[in-house]
N, C-alpha and C positions, 0 to 999 in steps of 0.2 A: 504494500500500500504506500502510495506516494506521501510528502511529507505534508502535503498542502490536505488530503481528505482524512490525514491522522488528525488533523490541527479541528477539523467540522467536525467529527466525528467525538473527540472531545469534549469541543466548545459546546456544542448543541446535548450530550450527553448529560456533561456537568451542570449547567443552570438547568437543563430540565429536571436531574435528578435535587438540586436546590429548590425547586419548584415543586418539586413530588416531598420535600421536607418541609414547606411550608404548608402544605394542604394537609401532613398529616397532624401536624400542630394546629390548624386550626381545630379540626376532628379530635384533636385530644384536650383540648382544652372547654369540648363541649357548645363551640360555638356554631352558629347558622352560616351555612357555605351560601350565601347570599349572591346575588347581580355584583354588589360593593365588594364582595371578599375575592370572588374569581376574579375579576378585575386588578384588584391588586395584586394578588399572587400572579397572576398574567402579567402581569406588568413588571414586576422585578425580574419575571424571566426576559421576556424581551427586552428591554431597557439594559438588561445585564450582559444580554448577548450584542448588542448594538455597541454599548459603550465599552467594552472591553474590546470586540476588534476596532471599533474607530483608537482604541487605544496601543492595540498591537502595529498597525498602520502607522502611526506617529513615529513608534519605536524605531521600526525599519528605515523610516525617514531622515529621523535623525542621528542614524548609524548607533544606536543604543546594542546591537545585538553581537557588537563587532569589538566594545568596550571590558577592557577589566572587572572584575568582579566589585573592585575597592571604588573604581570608579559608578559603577551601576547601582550597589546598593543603595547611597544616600537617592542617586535620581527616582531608582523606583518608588523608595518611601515615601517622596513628596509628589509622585506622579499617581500613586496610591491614593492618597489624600484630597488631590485635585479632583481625581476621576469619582472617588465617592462623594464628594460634595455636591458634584453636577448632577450622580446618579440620583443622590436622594433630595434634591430640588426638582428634577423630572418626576418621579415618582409621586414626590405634594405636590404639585400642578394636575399632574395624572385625577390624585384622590381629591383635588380642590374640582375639576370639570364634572369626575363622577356624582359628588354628593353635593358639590354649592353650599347653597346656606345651611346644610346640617353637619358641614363639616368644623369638628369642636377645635375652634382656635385656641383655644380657654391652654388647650392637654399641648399645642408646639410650645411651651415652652425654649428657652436657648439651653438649658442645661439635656432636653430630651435630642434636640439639637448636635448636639456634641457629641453623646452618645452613641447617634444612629448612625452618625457619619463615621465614629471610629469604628465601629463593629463594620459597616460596610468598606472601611480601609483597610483593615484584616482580611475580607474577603475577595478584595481587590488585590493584595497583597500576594495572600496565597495564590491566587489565579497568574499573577506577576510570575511568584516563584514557580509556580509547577510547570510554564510555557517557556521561560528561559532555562531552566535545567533541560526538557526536553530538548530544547534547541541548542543547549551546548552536550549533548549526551548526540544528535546526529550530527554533530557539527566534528565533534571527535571520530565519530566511526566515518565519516567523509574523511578524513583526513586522515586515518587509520587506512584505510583502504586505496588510499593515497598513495602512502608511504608504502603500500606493501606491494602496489604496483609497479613503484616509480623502482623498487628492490627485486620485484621479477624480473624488471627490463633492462635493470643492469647486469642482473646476474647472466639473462641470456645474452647481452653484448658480450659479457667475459668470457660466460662458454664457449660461442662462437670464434672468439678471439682465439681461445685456447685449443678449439678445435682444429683452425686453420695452419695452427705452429705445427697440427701433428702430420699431416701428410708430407710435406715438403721432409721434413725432417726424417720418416720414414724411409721416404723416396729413398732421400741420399745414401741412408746405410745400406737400403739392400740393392743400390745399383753397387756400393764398393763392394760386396759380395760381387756378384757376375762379373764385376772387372778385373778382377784375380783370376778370371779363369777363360777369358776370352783370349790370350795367345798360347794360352800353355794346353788347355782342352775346349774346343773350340764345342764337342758335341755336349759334353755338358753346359756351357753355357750357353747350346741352346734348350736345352731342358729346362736351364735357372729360368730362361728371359719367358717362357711358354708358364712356370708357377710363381714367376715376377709379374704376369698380366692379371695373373689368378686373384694376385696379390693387391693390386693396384683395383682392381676391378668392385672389389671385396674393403677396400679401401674410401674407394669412391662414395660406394651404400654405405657405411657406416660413418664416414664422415659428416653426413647429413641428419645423422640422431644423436638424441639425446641417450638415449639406450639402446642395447644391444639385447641379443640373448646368450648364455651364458655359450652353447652348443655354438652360434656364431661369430661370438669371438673364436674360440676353442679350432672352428674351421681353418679360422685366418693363424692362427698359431702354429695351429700344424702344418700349413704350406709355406709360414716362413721358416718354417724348422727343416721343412724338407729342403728348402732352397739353404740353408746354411749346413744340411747335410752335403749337400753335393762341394761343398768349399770346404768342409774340414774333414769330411770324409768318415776313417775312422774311430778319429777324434773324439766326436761326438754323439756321444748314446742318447738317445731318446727313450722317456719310458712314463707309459701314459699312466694315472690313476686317476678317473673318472666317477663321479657318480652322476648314474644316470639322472637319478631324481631332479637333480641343479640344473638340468641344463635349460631349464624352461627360463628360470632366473634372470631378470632383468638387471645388465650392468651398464655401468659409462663403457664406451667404446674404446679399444685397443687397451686396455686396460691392463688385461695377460700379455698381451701382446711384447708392450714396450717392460715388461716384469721378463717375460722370457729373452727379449731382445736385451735388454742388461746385463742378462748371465751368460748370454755368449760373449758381449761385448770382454764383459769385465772379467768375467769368471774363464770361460772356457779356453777363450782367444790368448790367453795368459797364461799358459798350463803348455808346457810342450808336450806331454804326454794328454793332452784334450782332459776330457771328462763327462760326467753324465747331466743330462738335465730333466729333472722328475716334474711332469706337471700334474699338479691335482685341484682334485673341488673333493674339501670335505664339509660335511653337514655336521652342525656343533648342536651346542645344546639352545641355542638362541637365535639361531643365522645358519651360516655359512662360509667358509673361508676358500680364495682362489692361492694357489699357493706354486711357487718357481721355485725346486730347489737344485742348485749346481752346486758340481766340485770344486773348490777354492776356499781360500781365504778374506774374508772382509777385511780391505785396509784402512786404516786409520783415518784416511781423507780420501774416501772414495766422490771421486764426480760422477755426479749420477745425471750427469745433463738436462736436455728441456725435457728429455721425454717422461721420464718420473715425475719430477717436478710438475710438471701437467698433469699427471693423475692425479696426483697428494693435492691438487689446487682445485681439481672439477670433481672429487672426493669428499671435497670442505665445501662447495657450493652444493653439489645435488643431494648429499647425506648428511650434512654436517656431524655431529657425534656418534651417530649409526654405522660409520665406515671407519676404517683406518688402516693404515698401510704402514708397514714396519719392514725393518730388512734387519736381517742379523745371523751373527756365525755361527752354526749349531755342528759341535765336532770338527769334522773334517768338511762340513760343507755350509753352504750360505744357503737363509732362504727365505728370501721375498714374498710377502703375503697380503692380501688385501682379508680382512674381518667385515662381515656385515655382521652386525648385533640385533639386525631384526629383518623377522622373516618376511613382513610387507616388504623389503626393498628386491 
């Protein structure tokens, strides 16, 4: 419901249910619901509903809705004030056309006076405060929703940004693959360039999401593994540990990817005698873990370049506390892991 038929919906609810409490006071108090009494009780409703929006109108006018709290309070108490005075002079006018000469001058006194008008300041009052808190209670969710848009829009600039760092950056490691092997075995590297289109092709589609699924990264992993098998040959052992159940799983894209593209970089490539690299998906007690483990040693200052660094960065935007990536030396070998801690992701 928009904010303008909240405000009717209100307005016309609340003096009419103040009107259904004057009629039941006069009935309790035993009196005659008379031409004179409907009339009045009519009349405070209408009169109350007239002069509070020609009062809400002012406000908007003179930019009161846009004002400090410390500035608004004194205005509203005297605009409170002002507006019951007018109301309850209409109102004796009203009851002065209804009854004429039987209306008992004797009973306005100035002290009844006073009275009617602060009771009716109170209720002008409250009507003040329940329509400004309403109005700074949507004023905050506008601007909540604001903010959290203005924080979608940035975060997918960033993603986008960090998406676009990862192909080129790809590209380049796995063409220095096939150019190792382009004068020395010319048929393998047309093999690489035939699971380098595979690559790139596979590359293309998932650069354009935000998620993958766990199965098609896993696809892309395994042809950059075959295309790094054909350059280190027997070097490097591959050796799958899969559960099935994961692969439905929704992740950031190249995510194993540049985890397994690490451990050859840093691990395997570094090792004259090669080594093994273990890929798995294990299902934990809360989540799920994607996990790269190679033979080597973790050194002290390893550079882990853009490509990590791009995951650990669009990790902290699409999951924030829910993901985390960690690398570290277990025995004889290193292993690179992404944690989801929950099973929606």
């Amino acid at each position: 419901m928009k904010a303008r038929s909240i405000y009717w919906v209100a307005q016309l609810s609340g003096w009419f249910a103040y009107g259904g409490l004057l009629l039941f006071s006069v009935i309790g108090r035993g009196e005659v619901l008379d031409f004179e009494v409907s009339v009045s009780i009519a009349s405070w409703v209408v009169v109350g509903i007239a002069l509070t929006h020609l009062q809400r109108y002012v406000f908007i006018r003179l930019g009161w809705l846009d004002r400090k709290l410390s500035q608004l309070v004194p205005r509203l108490i005297v605009s409170s004030g002002i507006t019951a005075t007018i109301i309850y002079s209409i109102l004796l006018f009203i009851d002065y056309l209804v009854k004429g000469d039987d209306l008992d001058w004797e009973r306005l006194t100035f002290s009844l006076f006073i009275v009617s008008v602060a009771f009716m300041g109170f209720l002008i009052l409250f009507w003040n405060a329940i329509y400004f808190t309403f109005h700074f209670f949507q004023k905050s969710r506008k601007q909540e929703v604001s903010n959290l848009e203005l924080t979608a829009s940035n975060r997918e600039s960033e993603l986008k940004n960090l998406r676009s760092q990862l192909n080129p950056h790809f590209l380049f490691n796995s063409l220095n693959s096939i150019r190792a092997l382009v004068d020395i075995e010319p048929a393998k590297a047309k093999t690489s360039i035939t699971t380098l289109s595979n690559l790139l092709r596979q590359s293309l589609m998932m650069g354009k999401e935000n998620m993958v699924t766990v199965e098609q990264e896993l696809d892309m992993v395994r042809n950059y593994l075959d295309l790094e098998k054909i350059r280190f040959e027997e070097r490097l052992q591959v050796q799958w540990e899969i559960d099935d159940t994961l692969l439905s799983k929704d992740i950031p894209p190249f995510s194993v990817q540049m985890m397994a593209e690490n451990a050859v970089k840093h691990g395997i490539s570094n090792r004259k005698e090669g080594g093994e690299v273990i890929v798995s998906t294990l299902k934990t007690d809360d989540g799920f873990t994607l996990q790269i483990t190679n033979s080597g040693k973790l050194g002290t200052s390893v550079d882990l370049g853009v490509g990590i660094q791009n995951i650990k960065q669009r990790l902290q935007l699409q999951f924030g506390e829910r993901a985390e990536y960690s690398l570290n030396q277990v025995g004889e070998n290193v292993v690179a892991k992404i944690e989801f801690r929950d099973e929606r992701v």
